[in-house]
C-alpha positions in Angstrom: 104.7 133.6 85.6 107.8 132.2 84.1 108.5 130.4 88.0 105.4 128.1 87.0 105.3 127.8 83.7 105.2 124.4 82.6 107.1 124.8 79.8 110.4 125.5 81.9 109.5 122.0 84.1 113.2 121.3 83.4 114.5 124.1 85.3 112.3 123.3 88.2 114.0 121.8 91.0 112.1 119.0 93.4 113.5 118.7 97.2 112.8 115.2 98.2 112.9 115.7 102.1 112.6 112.0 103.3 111.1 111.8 107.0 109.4 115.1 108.0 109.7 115.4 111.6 111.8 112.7 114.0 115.1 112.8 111.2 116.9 110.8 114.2 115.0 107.9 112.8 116.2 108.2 109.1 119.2 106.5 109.6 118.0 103.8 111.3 115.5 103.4 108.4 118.6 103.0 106.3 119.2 100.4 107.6 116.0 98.3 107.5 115.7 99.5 103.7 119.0 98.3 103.0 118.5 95.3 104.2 115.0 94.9 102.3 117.0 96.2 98.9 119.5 93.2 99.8 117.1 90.4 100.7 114.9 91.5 97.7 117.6 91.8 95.1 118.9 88.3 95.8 116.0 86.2 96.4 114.1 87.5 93.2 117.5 87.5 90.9 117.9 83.2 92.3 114.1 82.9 91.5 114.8 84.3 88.0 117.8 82.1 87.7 116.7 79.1 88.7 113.5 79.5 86.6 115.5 80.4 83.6 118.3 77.4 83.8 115.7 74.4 84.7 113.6 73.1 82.0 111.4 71.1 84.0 110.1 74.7 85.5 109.5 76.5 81.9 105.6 76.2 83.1 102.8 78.8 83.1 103.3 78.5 86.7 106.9 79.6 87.1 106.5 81.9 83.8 104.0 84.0 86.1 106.8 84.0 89.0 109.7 84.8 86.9 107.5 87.7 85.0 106.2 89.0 89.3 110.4 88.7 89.8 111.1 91.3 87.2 108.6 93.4 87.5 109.8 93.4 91.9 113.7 93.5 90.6 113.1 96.6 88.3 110.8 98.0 90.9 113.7 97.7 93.3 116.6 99.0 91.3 114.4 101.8 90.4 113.3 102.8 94.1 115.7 101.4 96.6 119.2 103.0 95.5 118.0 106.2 95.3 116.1 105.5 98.7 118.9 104.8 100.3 121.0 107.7 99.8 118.0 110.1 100.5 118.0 108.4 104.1 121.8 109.0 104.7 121.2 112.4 103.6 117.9 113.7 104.7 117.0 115.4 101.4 118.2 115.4 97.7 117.1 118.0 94.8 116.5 116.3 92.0 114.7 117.3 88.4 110.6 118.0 88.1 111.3 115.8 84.7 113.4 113.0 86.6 110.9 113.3 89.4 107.8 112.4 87.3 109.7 110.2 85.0 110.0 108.0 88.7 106.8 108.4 89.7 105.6 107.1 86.5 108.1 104.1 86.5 107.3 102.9 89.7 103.2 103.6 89.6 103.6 101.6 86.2 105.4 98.4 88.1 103.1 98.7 90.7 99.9 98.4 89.0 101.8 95.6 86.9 102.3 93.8 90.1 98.6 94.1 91.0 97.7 92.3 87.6 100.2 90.3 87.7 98.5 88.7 91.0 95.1 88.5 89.4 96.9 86.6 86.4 98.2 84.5 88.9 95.3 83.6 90.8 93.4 82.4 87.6 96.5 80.5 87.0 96.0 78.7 90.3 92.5 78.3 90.5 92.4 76.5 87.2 95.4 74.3 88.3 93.1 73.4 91.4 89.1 73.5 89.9 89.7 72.7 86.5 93.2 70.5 86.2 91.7 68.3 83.6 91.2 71.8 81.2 94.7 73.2 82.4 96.8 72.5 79.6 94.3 73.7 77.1 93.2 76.3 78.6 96.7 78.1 80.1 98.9 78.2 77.0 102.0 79.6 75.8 99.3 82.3 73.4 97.6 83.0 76.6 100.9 83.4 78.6 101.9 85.9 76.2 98.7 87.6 75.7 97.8 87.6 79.6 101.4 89.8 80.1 101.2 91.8 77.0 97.7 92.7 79.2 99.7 93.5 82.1 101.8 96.2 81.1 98.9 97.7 78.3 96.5 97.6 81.5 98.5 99.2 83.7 100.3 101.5 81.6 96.6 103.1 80.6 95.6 103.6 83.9 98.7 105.5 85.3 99.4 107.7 82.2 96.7 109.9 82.8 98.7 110.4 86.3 101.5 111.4 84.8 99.6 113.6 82.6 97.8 115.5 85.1 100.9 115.6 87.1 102.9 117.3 84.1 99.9 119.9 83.6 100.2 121.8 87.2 102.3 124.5 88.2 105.0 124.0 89.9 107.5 127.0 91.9 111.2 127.2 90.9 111.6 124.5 94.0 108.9 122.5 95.1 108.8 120.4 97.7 107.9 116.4 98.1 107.6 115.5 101.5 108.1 111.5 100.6 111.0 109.1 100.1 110.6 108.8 96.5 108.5 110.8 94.0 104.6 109.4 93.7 101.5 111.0 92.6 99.9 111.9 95.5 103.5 114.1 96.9 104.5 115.6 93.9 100.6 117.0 93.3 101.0 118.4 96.7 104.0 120.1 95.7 102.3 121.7 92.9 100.9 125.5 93.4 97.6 124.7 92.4 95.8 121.3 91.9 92.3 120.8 90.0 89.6 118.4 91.3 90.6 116.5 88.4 94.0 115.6 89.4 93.1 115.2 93.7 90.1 112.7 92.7 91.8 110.7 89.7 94.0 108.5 92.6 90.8 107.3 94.2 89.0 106.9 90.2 92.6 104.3 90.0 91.2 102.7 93.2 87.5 102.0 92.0 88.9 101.2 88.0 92.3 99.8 88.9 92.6 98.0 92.6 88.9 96.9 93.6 88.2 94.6 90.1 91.4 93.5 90.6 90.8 92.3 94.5 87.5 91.3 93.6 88.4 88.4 91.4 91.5 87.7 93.7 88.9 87.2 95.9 86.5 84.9 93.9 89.7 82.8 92.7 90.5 82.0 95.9 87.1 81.7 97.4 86.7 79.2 94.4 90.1 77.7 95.2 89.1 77.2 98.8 85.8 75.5 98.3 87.5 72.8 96.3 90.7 72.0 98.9 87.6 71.7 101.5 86.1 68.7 99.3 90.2 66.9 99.5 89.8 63.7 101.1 92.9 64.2 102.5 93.6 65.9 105.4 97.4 65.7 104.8 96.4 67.4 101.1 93.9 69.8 102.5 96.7 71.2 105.4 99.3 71.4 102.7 97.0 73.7 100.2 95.9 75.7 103.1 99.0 76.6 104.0 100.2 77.7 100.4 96.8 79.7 100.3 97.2 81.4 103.5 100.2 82.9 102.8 99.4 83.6 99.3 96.3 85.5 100.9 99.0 87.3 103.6 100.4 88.2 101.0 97.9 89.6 98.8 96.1 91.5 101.4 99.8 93.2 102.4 99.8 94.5 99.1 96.5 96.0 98.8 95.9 97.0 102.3 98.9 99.2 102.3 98.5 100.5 99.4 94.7 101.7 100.0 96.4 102.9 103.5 98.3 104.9 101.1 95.6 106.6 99.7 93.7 107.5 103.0 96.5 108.6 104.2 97.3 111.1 102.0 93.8 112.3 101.8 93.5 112.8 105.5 97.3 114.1 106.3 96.2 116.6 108.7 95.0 114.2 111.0 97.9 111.9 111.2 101.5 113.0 112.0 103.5 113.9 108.5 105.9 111.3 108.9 103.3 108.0 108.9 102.0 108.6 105.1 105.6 108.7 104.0 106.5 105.5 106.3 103.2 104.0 104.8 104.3 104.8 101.2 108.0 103.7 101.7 106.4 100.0 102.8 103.6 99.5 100.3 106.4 100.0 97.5 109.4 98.0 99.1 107.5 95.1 101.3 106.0 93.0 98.6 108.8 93.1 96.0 110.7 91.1 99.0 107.7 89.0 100.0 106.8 87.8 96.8 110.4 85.9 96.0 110.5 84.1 99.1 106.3 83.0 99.4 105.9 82.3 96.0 108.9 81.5 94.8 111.6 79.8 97.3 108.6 78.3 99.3 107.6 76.4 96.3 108.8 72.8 96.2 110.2 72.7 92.9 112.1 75.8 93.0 113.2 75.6 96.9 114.5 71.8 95.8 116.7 72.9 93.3 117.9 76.2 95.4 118.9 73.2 97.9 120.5 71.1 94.8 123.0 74.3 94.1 123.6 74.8 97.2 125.6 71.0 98.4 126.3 71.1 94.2 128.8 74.5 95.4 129.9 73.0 99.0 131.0 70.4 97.2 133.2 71.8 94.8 134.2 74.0 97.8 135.2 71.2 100.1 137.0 69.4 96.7 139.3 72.4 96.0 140.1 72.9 99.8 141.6 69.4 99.8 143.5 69.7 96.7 145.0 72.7 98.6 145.8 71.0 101.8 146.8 67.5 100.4 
């Protein structure tokens, strides 16, 4: 049938229909979005700029944080535009090729991000049980070579996604019942799925996500044993704050994303609306977290955000008085 032949994908046409059910609510989902695309643009393009213009931050430390802000920007400029007007509009038709082209972009960034955090928790918990090794241990060739395996990692793991994806049928117009095209919609668009392509989503949860929490879990476990040893309690307090919301953090991230997945694999149970809302969160709420608890909440960086700040009312309040006097 020349409708589903995958050779014509091109000519296929995907209908992204945003909120299936109460569409009263989509506009006032525009607005929270827009205000997550605005709070997460600016807080992870200071981060990157304040990273990149103070040479007493150029350490594995902040080279993690400004390699998590790129990966959240990109993941943002990506997603959140095209987000946006699909909320104002209700639905948008947009290419099968553009479609999975998306879906690969942002399940790429995303599985970068998950990584990313394991890289970072190493990072800390050999700052904290091994400070004495640090230096020799977390180097500028293992900076390089831990990122180079963030993007290989995660780019091996979701191609097969995309592949599977590209091999199913699809009618002249299928259509995703999501905000933005990810596996798991775009499959159930398709006029046929194999058991290969329903299953390989939760095969990227047992290869991908659960290794990855596991030694999360151990770094911080590890982590957390030695801030109990501190002598000092005003120490102690201080770590276990940055932990805790490190750990908020991290179990955001993966709990809605493995929401994500169950979910989708139960649909029939739950109203159509609450996978989409699910998936819409997973992929916007962290890239706006992360900035602001790892990055503006540190000392160093929040210091010199502070530093720029009087640096520019200062210059403000200087030119104001040229003008009046």
């Amino acid at each position: 049938m020349a409708s589903t032949n995958n050779s014509e994908s091109q000519d296929t046409d995907v209908l992204l229909i945003a909120f299936p059910g109460p569409e009263d609510m989509q506009h006032m989902l525009f607005v929270l979005f827009f205000v997550l695309f605005m709070v997460a643009s600016f807080s992870n393009v200071t981060v990157l700029l304040i990273i990149a213009t103070v040479k007493s931050l150029h350490e594995p430390m902040y080279c993690f944080m400004a390699f998590l802000s790129v990966v959240d920007l990109l993941l943002v400029l990506i997603l959140l535009p095209e987000m946006l007007v699909l909320l104002w509009s209700g639905q948008q038709f947009i290419q099968l090729d553009v479609c999975l082209s998306q879906m690969f972009l942002i399940s790429v960034l995303a599985g970068m991000e998950s990584t990313m955090l394991v890289l970072m928790a190493f990072d800390r918990y050999t700052a904290v049980c091994n400070p004495l090794r640090y230096s020799t241990i977390v180097t500028k060739t293992f900076i390089f070579k831990g990122c180079l395996v963030v993007i290989v990692r995660s780019v091996c793991i979701v191609m097969p996604l995309l592949v599977l994806a590209k091999l199913l049928p699809y009618c002249n117009t299928s259509i995703v019942n999501n905000v933005y095209c990810d596996y798991i919609s775009v499959i159930n668009a398709a006029c046929a799925q194999t058991i290969i392509s329903r299953l390989y989503p939760l095969l990227t949860l047992i290869i991908g996500i659960i290794p990855d929490i596991f030694l999360i879990g151990l770094s911080y476990y590890m982590i957390v044993k030695a801030i109990i040893n501190l002598k000092s309690t005003e120490a102690r307090q201080k770590a276990f704050s940055t932990c805790s919301s490190h750990i908020f953090l991290i179990l955001t991230f993966y709990l809605s994303f493995t929401m994500t997945i169950l979910t989708s694999l139960y649909e029939n149970k739950v109203p159509a609306y609450v996978p989409v809302l699910i998936s819409a969160l997973y992929i916007t709420v962290p890239p706006t977290l992360n900035p602001l608890i790892y990055g503006i909440k540190t000392k160093d960086i929040r210091q010199e955000i502070i530093r720029h700040v009087r640096k520019c009312g200062k210059i403000s309040q200087g030119d104001m008085q040229r003008v009046l006097f």
